[in-house]
C-alpha positions in Angstrom: 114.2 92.5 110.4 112.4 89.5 111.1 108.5 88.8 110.1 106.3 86.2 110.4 103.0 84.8 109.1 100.5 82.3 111.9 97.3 80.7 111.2 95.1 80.5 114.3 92.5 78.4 114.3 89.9 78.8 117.4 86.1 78.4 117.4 83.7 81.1 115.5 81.9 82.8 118.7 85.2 83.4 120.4 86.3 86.0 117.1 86.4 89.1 119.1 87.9 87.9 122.0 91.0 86.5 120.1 91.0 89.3 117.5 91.9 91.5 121.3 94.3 88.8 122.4 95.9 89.2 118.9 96.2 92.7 119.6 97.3 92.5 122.8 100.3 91.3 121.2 103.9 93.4 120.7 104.3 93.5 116.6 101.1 91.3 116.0 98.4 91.9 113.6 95.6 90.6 112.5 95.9 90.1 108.4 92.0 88.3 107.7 89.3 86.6 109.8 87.3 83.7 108.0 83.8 82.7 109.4 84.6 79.3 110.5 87.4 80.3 112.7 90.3 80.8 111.1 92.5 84.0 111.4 96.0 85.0 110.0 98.5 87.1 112.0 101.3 89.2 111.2 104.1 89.8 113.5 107.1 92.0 113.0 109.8 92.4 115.2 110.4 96.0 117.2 112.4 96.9 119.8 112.5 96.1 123.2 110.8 92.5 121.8 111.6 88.8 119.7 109.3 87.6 117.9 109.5 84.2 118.9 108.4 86.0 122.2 105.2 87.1 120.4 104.9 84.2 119.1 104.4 82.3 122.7 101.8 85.1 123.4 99.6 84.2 120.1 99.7 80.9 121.6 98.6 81.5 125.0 95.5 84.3 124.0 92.5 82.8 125.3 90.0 80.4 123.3 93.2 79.9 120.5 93.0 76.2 120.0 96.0 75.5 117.3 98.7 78.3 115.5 100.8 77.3 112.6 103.8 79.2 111.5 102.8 79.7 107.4 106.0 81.7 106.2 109.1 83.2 108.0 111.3 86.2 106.3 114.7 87.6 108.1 117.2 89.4 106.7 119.5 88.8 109.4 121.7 86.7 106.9 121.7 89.2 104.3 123.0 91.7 106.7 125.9 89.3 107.8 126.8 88.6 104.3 127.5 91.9 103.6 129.8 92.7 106.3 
């Protein structure tokens, strides 16, 4: 399992019109929307998907003007230990 946290940071009329890019999105939702433009995502990996593949699409929604990764978890290590 593999999740991830983004920061998006676009300008305050466009909201909406990221919050459906966002959406739009395998594994990706939306966690809080400030006023001033700020939004962070959650994205969870599923099958048929990576999530470095979702991440690429949070990039490229429309009116998105910077995304910074804020915490990664997997547990892909864990699971190798223990075999």
């Amino acid at each position: 399992m593999k999740i991830v946290s983004l920061v998006l940071k676009f300008l305050p009329e466009h909201t909406e019109a990221v919050r459906a890019g966002v959406a739009a999105v395998p594994g990706a939702s939306v966690a809080l929307t400030t006023d001033d433009g700020r939004m962070i995502v959650l994205i969870e990996d599923g099958d048929g998907y990576a999530v470095s593949d979702s991440i690429l699409q949070v990039h490229r929604v429309t009116h998105v003007l910077s995304v910074t990764l804020s915490y990664e978890f997997s547990d892909e290590a864990h699971a190798l230990e223990e075999a």
